[in-house]
C-alpha positions in Angstrom: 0.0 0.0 0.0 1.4 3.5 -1.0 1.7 6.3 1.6 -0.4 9.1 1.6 2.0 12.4 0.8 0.2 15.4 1.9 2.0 17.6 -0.2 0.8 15.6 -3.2 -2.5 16.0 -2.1 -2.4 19.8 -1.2 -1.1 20.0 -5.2 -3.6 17.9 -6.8 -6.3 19.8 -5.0 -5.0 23.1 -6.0 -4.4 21.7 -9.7 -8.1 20.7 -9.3 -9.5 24.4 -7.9 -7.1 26.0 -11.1 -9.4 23.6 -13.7 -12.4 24.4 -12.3 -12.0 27.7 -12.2 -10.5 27.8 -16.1 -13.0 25.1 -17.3 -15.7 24.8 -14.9 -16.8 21.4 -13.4 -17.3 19.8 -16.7 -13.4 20.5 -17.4 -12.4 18.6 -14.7 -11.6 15.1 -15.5 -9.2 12.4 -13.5 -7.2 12.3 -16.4 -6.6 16.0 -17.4 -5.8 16.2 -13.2 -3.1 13.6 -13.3 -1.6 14.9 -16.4 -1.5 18.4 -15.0 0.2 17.4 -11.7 2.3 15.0 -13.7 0.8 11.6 -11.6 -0.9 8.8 -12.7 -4.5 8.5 -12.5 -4.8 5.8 -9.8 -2.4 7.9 -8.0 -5.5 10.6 -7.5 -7.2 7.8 -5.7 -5.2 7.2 -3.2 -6.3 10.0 -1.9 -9.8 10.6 -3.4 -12.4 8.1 -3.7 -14.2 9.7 -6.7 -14.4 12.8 -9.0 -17.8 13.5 -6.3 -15.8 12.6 -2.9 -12.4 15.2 -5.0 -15.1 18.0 -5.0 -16.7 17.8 -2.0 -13.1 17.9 -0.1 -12.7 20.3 -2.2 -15.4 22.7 -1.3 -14.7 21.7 2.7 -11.2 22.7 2.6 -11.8 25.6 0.5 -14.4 26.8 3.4 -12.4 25.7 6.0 -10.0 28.6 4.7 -12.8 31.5 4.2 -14.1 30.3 7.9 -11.1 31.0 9.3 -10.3 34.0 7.7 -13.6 35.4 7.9 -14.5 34.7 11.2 -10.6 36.4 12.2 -11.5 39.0 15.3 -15.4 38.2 14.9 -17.7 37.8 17.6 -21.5 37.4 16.9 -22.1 39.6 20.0 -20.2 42.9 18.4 -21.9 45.8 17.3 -24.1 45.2 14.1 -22.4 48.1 12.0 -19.2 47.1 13.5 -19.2 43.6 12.6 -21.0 44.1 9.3 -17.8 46.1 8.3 -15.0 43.6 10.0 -17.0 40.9 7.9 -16.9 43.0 4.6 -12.5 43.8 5.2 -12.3 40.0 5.7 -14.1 38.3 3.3 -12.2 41.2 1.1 -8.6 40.3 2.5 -9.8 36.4 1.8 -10.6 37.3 -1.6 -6.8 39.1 -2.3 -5.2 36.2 -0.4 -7.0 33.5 -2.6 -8.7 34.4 -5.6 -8.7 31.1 -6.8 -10.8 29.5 -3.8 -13.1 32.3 -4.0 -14.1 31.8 -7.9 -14.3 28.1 -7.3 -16.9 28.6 -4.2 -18.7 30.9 -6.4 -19.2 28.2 -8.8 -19.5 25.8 -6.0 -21.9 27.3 -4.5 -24.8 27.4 -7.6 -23.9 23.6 -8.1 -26.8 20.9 -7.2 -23.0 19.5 -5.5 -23.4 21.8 -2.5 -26.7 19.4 -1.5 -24.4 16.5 -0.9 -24.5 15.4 3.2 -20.6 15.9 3.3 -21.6 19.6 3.6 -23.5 20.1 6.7 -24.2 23.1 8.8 -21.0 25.4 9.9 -19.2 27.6 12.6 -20.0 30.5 10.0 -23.1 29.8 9.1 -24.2 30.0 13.1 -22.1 32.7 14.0 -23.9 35.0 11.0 -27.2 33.9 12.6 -26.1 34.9 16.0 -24.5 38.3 14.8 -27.8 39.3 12.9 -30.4 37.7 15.6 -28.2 39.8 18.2 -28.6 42.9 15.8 -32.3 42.5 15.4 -33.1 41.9 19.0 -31.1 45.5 19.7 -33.3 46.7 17.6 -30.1 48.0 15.4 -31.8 46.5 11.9 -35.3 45.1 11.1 -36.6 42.1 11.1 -36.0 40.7 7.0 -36.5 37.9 5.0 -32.9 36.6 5.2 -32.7 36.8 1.0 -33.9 40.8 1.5 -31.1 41.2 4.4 -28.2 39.5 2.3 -29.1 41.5 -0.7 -28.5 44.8 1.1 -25.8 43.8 3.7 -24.0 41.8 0.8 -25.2 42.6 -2.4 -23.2 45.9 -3.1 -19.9 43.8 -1.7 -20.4 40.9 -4.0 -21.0 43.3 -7.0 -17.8 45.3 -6.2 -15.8 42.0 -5.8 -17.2 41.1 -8.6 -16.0 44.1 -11.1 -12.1 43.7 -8.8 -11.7 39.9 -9.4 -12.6 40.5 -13.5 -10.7 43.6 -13.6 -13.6 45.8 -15.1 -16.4 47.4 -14.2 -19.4 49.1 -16.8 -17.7 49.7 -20.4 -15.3 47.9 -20.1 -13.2 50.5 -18.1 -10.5 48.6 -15.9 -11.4 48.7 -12.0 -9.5 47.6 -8.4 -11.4 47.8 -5.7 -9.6 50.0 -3.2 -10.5 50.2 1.1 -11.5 53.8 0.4 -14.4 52.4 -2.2 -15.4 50.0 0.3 -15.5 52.2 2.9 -17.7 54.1 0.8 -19.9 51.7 -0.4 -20.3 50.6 3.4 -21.3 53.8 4.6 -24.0 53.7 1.8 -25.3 50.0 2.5 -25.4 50.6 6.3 -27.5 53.2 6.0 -29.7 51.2 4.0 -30.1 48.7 7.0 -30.0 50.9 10.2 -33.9 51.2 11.8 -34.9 54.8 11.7 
């Protein structure tokens, strides 16, 4: 039986996130991943079952990383405008450290994959319901439908990353998103969300 090297497997999975990204899901085969890290195929499966169980590792690890980077000096008890803008300059920091794992959760995460029951409920996902039950019961924003709440708290972030990760914004014209525009752009969605 062959040993498991963890390097290896750190590199296929990377190799992996890179032809996702590139080529979407439907790019990703076991063979164009073994000739890209320069292993055989039943090589991958030592450390993957399948193409399904190489995904789905995928996506946890990849999580794993925005969790712990997002969730860097957060509490759920802080300050709602305070912790809405320490969760905007991490997940924007996360985003410059690894724009790779970013585009592949964005495609992840609008793939019938994400249903699978290797990805279960999360640290992040409770703390953010913590952090915005604590904000409505101190009366600091209303009472939403979460979809209404995430469009305004979110929505302008995501669009801004958006036109920083593709380098360009409306015609064309090239744009990088700076901390001065987020700043901005907070300031602007906060209001939007504060009772009163």
């Amino acid at each position: 039986m062959r040993v498991k090297d963890e390097q290896k497997a750190a590199l296929i999975q990377e190799k992996a996130i890179e032809m996702i990204v590139r080529e979407g899901f439907d790019g990703l085969s076991m063979h164009k991943l073994a000739k890209a890290v320069d292993i055989s195929v039943s090589t991958i499966y030592i450390y993957f079952k399948n193409r399904e169980d190489l995904l789905n590792q995928l996506y946890i690890d990849v999580m794993a990383v925005f969790v712990r980077e997002t969730l860097q000096d957060f509490d759920p008890e802080m300050d709602f405008e305070a912790g809405l803008w320490l969760q905007w300059r991490n997940r924007f920091r996360y985003i410059q450290r690894y724009p790779l794992h970013y585009l592949f959760s964005e495609q992840f995460r609008h793939s019938p994959l994400i249903r699978h029951p290797a990805i279960g409920k999360d640290a992040f996902r409770q703390a953010m319901q913590q952090f915005t039950a604590n904000a409505i019961r101190r009366k600091q924003i209303p009472d939403l439908p979460v979809e209404v709440y995430w469009a305004l708290a979110y929505g302008p972030f995501y669009t801004l990353v958006g036109f920083h990760v593709h380098n360009n914004a409306f015609f064309d014209k090239p744009f990088r998103l700076s901390e001065a525009v987020l700043k901005q752009t907070f300031e602007r969605t906060i209001l939007s969300l504060k009772i009163g």
